[in-house]
DRENSEDREN-94694 format. One record per residue: x, y, z of N, C-alpha, C in turn; residue in one letter. Coordinates in steps of 0.2 Angstrom, whole numbers, plus 2048, in hexadecimal, padded with zeros to 3 digits. Layout:
// DRENSEDREN-94694
   npx   npy   npz   capx   capy   capz   cpx   cpy   cpz   aa
     X     Y     Z      X      Y      Z     X     Y     Z    A
...
This chain:
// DRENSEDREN-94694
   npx   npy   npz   capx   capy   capz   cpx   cpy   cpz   aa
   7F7   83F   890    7FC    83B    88D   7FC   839   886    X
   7F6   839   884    7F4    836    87C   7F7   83D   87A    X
   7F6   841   87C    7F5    847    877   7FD   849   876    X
   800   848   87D    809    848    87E   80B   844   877    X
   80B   83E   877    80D    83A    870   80B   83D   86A    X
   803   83E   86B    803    840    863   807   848   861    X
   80A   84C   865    80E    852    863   814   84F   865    X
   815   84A   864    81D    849    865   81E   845   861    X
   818   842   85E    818    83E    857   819   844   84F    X
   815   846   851    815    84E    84D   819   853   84C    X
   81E   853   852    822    859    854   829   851   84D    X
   829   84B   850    82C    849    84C   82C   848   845    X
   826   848   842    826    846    83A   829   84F   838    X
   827   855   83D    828    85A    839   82F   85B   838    X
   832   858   83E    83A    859    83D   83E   854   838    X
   839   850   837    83B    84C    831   83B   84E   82B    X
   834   851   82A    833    853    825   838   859   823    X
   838   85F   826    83F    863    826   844   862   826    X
   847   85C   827    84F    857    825   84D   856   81D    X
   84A   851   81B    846    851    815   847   857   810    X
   845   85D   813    845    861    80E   84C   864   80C    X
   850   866   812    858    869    815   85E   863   811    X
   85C   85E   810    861    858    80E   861   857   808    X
   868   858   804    86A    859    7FD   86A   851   7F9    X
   86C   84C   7FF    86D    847    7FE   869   83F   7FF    X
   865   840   7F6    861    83C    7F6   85F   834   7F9    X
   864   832   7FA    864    82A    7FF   860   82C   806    X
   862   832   808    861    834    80F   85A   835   80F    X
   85B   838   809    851    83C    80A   84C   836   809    X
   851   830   806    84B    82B    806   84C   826   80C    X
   851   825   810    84F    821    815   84C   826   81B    X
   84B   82F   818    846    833    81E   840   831   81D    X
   83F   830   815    839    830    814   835   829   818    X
   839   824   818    837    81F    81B   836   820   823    X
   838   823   826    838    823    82D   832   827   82D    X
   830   82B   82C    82A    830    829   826   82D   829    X
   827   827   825    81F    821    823   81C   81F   82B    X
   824   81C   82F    825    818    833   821   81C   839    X
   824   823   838    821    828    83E   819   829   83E    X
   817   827   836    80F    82B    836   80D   824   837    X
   810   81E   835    80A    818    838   80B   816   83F    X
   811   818   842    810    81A    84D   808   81E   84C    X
   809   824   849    805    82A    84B   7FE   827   849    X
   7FC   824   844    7F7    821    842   7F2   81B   846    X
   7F7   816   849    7F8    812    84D   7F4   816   854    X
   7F7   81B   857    7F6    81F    85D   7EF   821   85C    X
   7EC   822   856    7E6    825    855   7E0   820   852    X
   7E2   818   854    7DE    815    855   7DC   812   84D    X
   7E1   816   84A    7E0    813    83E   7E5   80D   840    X
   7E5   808   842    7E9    801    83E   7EA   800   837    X
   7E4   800   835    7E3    7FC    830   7E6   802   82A    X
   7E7   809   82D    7EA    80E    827   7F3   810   829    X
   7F4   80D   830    7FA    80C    833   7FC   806   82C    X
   7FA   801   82D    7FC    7FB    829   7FD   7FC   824    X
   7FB   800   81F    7FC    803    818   802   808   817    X
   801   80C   81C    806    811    81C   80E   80D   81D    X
   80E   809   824    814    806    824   815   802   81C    X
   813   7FF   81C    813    7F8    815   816   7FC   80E    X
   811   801   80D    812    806    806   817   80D   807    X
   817   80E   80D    81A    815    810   822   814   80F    X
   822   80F   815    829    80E    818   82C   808   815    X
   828   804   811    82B    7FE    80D   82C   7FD   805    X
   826   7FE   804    826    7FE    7FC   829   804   7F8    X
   825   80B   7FB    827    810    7F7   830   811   7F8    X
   831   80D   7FE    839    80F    7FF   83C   80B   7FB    X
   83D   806   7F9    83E    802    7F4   83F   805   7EE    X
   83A   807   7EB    838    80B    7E5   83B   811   7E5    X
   83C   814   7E8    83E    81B    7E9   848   81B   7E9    X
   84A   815   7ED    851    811    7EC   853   811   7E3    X
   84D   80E   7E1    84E    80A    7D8   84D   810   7D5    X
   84B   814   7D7    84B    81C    7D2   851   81E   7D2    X
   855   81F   7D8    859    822    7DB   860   81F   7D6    X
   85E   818   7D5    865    815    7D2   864   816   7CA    X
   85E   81A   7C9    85D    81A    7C2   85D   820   7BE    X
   85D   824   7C5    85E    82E    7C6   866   82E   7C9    X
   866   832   7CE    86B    834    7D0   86A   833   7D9    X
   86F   833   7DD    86F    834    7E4   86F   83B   7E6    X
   871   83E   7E6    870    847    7E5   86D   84B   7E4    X
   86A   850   7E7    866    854    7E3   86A   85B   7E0    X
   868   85D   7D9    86C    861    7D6   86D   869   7DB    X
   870   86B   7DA    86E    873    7DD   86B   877   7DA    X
   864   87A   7DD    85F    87D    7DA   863   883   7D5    X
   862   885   7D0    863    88B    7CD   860   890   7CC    X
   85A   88F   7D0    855    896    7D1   852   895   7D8    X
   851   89B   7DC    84D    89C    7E2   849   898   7E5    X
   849   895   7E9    844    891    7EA   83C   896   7EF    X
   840   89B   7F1    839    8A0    7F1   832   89F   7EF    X
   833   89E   7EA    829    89D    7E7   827   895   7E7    X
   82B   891   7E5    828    88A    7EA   825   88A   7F3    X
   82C   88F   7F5    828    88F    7FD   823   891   7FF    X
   821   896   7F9    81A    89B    7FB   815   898   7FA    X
   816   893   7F3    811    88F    7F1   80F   88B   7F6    X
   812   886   7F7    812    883    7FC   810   886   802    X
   811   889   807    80F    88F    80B   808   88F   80B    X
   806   893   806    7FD    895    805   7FB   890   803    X
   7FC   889   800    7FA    883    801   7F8   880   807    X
   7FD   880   80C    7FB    87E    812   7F7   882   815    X
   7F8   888   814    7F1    88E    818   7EC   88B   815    X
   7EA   88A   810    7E4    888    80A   7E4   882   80F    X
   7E5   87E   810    7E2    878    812   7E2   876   81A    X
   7E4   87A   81D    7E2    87B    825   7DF   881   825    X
   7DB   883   821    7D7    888    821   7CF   884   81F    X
   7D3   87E   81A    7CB    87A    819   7C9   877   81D    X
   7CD   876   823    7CD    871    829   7C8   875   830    X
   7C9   87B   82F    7C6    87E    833   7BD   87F   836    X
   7BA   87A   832    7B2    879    832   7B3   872   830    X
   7B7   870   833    7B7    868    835   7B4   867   83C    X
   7B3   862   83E    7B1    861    846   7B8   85F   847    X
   7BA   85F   84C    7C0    85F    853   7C0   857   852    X
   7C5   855   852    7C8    84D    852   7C5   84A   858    X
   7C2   846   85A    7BC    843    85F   7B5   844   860    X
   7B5   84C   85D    7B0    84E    85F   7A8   84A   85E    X
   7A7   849   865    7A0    845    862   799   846   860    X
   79B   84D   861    797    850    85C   794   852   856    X
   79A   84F   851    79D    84E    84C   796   84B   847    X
   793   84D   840    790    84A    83D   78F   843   83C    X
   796   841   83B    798    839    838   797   835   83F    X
   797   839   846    795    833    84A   78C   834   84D    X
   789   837   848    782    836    84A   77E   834   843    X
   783   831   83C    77D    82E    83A   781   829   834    X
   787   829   831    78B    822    82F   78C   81D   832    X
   790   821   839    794    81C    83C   78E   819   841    X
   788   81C   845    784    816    84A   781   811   843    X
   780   814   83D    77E    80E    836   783   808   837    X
   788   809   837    78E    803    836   78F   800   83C    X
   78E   804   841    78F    800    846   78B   7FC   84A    X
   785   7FD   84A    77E    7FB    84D   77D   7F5   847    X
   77F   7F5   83F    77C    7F2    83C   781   7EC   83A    X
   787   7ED   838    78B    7E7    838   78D   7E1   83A    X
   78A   7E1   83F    78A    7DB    842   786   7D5   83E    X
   77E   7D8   83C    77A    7D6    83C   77A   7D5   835    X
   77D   7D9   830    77C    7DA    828   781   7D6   826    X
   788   7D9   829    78E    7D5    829   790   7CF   82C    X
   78E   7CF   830    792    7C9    834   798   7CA   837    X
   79C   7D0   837    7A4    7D0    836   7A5   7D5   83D    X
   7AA   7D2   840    7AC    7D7    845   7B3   7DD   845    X
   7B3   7DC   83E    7B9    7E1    83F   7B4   7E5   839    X
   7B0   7EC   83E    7AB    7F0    836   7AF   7F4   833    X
   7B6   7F5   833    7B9    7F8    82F   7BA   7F3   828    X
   7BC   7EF   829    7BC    7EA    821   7B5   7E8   81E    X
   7B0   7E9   823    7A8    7EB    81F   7A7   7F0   81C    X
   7AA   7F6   81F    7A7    7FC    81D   7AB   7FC   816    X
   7B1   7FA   816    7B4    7FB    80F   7B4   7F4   80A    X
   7B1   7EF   80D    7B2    7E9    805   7AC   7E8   806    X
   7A5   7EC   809    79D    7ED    80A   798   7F0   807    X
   798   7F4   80D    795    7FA    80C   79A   7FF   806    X
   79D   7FF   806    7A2    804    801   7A3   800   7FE    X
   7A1   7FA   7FB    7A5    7F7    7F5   7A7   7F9   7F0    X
   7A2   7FF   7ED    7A3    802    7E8   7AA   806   7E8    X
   7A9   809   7EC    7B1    80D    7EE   7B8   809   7EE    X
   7B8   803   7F3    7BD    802    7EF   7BE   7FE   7E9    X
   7BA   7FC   7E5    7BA    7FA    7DF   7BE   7FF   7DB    X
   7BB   806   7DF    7BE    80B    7D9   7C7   80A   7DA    X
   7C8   808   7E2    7CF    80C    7E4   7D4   806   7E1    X
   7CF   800   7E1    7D3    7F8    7DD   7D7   7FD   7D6    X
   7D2   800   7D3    7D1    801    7CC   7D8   806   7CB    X
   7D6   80C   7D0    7DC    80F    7CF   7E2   80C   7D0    X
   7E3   80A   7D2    7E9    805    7D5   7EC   801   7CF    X
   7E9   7FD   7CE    7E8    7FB    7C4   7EB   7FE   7BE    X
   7E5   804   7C0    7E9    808    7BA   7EF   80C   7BB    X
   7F1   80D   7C0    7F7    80F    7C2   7FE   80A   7C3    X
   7FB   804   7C3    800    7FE    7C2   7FF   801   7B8    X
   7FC   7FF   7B5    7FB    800    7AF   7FF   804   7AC    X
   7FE   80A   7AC    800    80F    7AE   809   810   7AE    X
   80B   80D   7B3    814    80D    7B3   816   807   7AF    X
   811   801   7AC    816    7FF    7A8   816   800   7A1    X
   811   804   79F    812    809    79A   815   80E   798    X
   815   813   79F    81C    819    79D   822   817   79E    X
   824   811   7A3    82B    80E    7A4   82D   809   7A1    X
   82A   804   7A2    82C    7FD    7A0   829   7FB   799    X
   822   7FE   798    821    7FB    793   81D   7F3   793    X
   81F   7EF   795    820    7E5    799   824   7E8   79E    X
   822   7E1   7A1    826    7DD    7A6   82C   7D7   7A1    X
   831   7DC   7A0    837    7D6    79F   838   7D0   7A2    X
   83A   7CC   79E    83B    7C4    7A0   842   7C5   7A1    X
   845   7BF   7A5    84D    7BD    7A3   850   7BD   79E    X
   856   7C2   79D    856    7C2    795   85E   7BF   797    X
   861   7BB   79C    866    7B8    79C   86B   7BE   79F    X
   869   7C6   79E    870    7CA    7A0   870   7C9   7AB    X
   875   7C9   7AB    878    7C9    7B3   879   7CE   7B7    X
   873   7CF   7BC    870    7D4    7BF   874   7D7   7C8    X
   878   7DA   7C9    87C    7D6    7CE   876   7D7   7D5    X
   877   7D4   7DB    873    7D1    7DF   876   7D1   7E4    X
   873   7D0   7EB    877    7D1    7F1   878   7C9   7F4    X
   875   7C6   7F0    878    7BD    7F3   87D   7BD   7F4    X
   882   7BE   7F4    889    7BF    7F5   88B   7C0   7FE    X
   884   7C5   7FF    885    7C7    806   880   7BF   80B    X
   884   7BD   80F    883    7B7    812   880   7BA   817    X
   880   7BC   81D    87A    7C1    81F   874   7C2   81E    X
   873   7C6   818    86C    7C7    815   869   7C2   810    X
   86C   7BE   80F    868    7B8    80B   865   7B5   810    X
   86B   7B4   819    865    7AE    81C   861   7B1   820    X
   862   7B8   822    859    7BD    823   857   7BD   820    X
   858   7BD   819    851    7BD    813   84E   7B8   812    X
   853   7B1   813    84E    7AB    814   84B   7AB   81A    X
   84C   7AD   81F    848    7AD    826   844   7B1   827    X
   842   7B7   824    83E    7B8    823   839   7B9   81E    X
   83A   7B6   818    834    7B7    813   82E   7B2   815    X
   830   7AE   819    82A    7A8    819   827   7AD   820    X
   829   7AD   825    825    7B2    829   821   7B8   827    X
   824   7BA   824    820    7C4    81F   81A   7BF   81B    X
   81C   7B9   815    817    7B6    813   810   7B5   816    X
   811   7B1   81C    80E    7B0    823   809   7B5   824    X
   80C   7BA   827    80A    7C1    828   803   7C3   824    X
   807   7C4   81D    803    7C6    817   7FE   7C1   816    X
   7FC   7BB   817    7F8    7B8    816   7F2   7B9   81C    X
   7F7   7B9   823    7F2    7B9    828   7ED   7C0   827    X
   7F0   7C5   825    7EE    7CD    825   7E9   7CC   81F    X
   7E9   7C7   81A    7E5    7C6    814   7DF   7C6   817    X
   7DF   7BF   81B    7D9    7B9    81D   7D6   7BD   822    X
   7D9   7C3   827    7D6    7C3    82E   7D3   7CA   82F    X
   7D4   7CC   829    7D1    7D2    828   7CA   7D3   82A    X
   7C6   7CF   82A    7C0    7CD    82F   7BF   7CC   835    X
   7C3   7CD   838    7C3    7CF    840   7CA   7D3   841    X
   7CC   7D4   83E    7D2    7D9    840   7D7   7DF   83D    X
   7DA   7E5   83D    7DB    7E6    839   7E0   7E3   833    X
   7DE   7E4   82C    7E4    7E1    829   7DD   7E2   820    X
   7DD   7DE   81C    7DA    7DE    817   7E0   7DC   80F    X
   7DC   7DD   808    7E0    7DC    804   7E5   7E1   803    X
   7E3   7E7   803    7E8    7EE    801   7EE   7EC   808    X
   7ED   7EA   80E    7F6    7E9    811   7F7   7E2   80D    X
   7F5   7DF   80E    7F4    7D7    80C   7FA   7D5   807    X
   7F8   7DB   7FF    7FB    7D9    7FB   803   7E1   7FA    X
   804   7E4   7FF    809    7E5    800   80F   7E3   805    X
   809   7DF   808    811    7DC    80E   814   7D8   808    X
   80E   7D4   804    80F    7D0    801   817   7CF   7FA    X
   813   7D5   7FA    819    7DA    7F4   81F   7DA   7F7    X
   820   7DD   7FB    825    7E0    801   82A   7D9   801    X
   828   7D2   803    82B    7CD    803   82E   7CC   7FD    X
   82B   7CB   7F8    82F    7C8    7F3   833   7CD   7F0    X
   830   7D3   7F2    836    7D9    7EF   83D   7D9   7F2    X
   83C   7D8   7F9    841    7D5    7FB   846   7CF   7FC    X
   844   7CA   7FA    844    7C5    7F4   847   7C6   7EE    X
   846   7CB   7EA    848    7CF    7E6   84E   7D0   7E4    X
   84F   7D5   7EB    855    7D9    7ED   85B   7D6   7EF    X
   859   7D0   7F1    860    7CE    7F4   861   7C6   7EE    X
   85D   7C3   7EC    860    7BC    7E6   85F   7C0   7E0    X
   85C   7C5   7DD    85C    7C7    7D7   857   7C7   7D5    X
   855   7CB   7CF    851    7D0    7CB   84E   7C6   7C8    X
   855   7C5   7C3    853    7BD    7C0   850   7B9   7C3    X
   855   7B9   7CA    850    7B3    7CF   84A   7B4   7D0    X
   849   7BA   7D2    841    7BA    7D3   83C   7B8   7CE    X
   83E   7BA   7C8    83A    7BC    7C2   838   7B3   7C0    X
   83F   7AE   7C3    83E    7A9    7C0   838   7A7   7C4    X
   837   7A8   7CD    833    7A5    7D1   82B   7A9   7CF    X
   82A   7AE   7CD    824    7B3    7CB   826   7B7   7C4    X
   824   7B2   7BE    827    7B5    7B9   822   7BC   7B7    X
   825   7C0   7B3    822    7C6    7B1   81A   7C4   7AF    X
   817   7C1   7AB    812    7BD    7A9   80C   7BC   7AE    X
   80F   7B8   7B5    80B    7B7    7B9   808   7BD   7BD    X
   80E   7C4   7BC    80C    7C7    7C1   806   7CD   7BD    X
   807   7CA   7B6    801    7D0    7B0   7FC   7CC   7B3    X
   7FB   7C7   7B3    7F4    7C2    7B3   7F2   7C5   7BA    X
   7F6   7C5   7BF    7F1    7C5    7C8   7F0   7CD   7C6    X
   7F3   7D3   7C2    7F3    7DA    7C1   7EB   7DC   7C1    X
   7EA   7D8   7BA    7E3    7D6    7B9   7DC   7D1   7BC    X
   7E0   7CB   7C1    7DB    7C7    7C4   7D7   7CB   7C8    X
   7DE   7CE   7CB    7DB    7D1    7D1   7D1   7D7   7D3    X
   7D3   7D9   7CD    7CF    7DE    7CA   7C8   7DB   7C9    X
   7CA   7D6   7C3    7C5    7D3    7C0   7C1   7CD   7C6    X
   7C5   7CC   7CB    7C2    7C5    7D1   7BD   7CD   7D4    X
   7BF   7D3   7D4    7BC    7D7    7DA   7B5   7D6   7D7    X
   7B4   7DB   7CF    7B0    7DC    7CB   7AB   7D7   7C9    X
   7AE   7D0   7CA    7AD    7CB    7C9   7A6   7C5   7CD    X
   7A8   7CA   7D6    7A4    7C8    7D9   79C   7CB   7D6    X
   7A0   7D4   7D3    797    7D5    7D4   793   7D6   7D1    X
   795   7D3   7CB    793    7CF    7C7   78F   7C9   7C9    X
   791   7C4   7CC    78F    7BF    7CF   787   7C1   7D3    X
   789   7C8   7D6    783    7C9    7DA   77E   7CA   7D5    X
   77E   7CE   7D0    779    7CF    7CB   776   7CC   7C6    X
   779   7C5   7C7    777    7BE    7C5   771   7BB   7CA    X
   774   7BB   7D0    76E    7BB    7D4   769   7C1   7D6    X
   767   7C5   7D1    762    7C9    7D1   764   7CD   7D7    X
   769   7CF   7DB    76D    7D3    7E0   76E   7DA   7DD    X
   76F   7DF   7E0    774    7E4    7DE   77C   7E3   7DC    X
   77D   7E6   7D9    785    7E5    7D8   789   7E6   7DE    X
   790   7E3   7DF    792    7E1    7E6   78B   7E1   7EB    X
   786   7DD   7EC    783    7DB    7F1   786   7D2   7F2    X
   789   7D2   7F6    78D    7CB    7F8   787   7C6   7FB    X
   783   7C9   7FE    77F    7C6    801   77B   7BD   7FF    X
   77B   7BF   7F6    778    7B8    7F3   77D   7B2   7F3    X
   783   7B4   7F4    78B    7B2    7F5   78A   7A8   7F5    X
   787   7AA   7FD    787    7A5    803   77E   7A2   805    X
   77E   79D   809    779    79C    80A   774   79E   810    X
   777   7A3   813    776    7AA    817   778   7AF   813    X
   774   7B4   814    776    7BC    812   781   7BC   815    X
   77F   7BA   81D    785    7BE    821   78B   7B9   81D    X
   789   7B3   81D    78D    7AD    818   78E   7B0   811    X
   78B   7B3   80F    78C    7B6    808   790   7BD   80A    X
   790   7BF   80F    794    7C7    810   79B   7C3   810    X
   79B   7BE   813    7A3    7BB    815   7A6   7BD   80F    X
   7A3   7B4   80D    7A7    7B3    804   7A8   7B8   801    X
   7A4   7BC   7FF    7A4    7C3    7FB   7AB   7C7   7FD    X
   7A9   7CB   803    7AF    7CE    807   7B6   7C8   805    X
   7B6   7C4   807    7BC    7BF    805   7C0   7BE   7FE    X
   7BB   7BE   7FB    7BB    7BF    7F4   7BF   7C5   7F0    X
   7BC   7CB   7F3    7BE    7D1    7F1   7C3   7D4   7F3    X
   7C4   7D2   7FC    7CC    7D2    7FD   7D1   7D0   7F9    X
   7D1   7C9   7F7    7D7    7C4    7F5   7D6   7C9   7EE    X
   7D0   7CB   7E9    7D4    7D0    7E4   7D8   7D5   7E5    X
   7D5   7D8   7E9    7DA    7DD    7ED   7DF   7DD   7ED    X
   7DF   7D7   7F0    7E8    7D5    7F2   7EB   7D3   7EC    X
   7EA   7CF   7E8    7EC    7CD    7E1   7F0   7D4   7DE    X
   7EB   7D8   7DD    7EB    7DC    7D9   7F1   7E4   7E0    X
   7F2   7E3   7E4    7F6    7E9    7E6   7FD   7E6   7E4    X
   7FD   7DE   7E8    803    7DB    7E7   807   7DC   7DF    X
   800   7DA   7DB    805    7DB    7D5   808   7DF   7D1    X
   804   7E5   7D5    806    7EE    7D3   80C   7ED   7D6    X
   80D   7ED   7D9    815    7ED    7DE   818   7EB   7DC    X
   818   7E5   7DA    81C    7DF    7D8   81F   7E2   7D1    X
   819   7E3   7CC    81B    7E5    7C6   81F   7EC   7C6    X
   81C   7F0   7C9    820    7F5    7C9   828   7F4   7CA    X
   82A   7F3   7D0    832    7F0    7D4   834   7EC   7CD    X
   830   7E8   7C8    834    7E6    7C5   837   7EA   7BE    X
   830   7EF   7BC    834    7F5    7B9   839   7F7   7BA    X
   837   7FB   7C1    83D    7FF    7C3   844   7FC   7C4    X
   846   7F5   7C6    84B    7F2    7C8   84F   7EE   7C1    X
   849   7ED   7BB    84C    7EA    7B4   850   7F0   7B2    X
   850   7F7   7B2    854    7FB    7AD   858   7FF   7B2    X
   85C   7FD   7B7    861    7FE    7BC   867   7FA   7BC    X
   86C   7FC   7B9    873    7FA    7B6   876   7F7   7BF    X
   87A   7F3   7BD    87D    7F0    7C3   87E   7F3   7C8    X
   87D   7F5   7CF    880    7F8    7D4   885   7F5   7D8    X
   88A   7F8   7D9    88F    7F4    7DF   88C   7F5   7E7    X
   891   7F2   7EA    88F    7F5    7F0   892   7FA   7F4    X
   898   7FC   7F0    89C    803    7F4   898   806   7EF    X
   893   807   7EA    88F    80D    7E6   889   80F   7EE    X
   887   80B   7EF    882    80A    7F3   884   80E   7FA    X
């Protein structure tokens, strides 16, 4: 039965993806591309990844759809008609895919438990996080722990990629310069779902911050559910309103907090004669000192994806001329 889902999960994303390619017209291909998100975080889900289901949805199917909307009003809705062959991108493409199910073929078989990784990382984290960690979900150990180095690195990336767009694009985060942005307030409908549901997504997003120590969730979904709320907060009172309730300013500062709170703890450890990121001198226990630590370096996390989001949507949605709704 499991295996029936997972090819009929599969058999869907590839008829999706094949729409996507066959489809001239760009609105369409982005709300495929979103069902795509929607399809790999079902398939992800099935395969027992939550906590990468939770990303995919969040950034797949919410955020990037958003963003990919704001481009589209700032490009065109249609794609031009090719004026050359598309022949040698297929081939390319083609022998790329061989090339990479070819690298896959001295892989172990998906479950296999005879698999390297389950005879000498994985009894490591599992036998031992109870006792080192204290945390029962050792997936947010393994990564704001044991691997703190790592995602430090992927905070960073993320940073300089927020960095990054607002120098090729924006340049700043523009303030209200007083010009009138039009806005969907006008639709009575979506103003009172968007009030009804920002406080619950808020909700959400806090809980998936804080719980990420016994469940799936962490800073990386944390701070795009987070994004995801207000961007749609955004989208329906306006670019102004928002800017007024989270001015451009605040969201340079959390850009940066987030990074510097991560960096920041392990430091702290090296004050107390610890390794860098060892959380352990934290607290008055070791496992007391893994909480705070982990705690600590979530909330950058969060800090810091939310404000990439944030920042970015307000690039891309500052130099986008009025849209109607019969344009849309």
């Amino acid at each position: 039965m499991e295996n029936a889902i997972n090819i009929a999960l599969l058999l869907f994303l590839g008829l999706t993806a094949f729409a996507i390619l066959r489809l001239r017209a760009l609105f369409a291909v982005v709300m495929l591309s979103s069902v795509y998100s929607l399809v790999s975080a079902a398939l992800l889900v099935h395969l027992d990844a939550v906590d990468v289901a939770f990303t995919e949805a969040a950034v797949g199917a919410g955020i990037s759809t958003v963003l990919m909307l704001a481009t589209l009003a700032l490009t065109t809705r249609h794609e031009k008609e090719p004026t050359h062959t598309s022949l040698l991108p297929l081939v390319v493409v083609f022998l790329t895919g061989i090339a990479l199910v070819y690298g896959t073929l001295d892989m172990p078989r998906f479950g296999d438990p005879s698999a390297p990784i389950h005879h000498h990382v994985a009894p490591k984290y599992i036998n031992d996080t109870g006792s080192e960690i204290g945390m029962p979900n050792i997936v947010t150990a393994i990564l704001a722990s044991y691997r703190g180095f790592d995602t430090l690195g992927e905070v960073t990336v993320i940073f300089t990629a927020g960095i990054g767009v607002l120098l090729l694009i924006g340049a700043f985060i523009r303030e209200p310069d007083g010009n009138t942005i039009q806005t969907m307030e006008h639709h009575l409908v979506l103003r009172l779902v968007t009030k009804l549901l920002i406080g619950p997504i808020l909700l959400f997003a806090l809980y998936v911050q804080f719980h990420g120590d016994y469940g799936p969730g962490g800073g990386f979904q944390a701070g795009v559910i987070f994004a995801a709320a207000f961007i749609i907060y955004a989208l329906v009172f306006g670019l102004e309103t928002a800017r007024r309730v989270v001015p451009g300013r605040v969201i340079r500062i959390m850009l940066a907090a987030g990074v510097l709170l991560y960096g920041g703890v392990g430091v702290i450890s090296l004050f107390f004669g610890q390794n860098y990121l060892n959380y352990s001198v934290l607290g008055s226990t070791a496992v007391a000192g893994q909480h705070l630590g982990i705690l600590l370096v979530e909330f950058g996390v969060g800090m810091t994806v939310a404000a990439v989001m944030v920042s970015t949507y307000y690039v891309f949605s500052g130099q986008i001329p009025p849209i109607s709704d019969e344009e849309w």
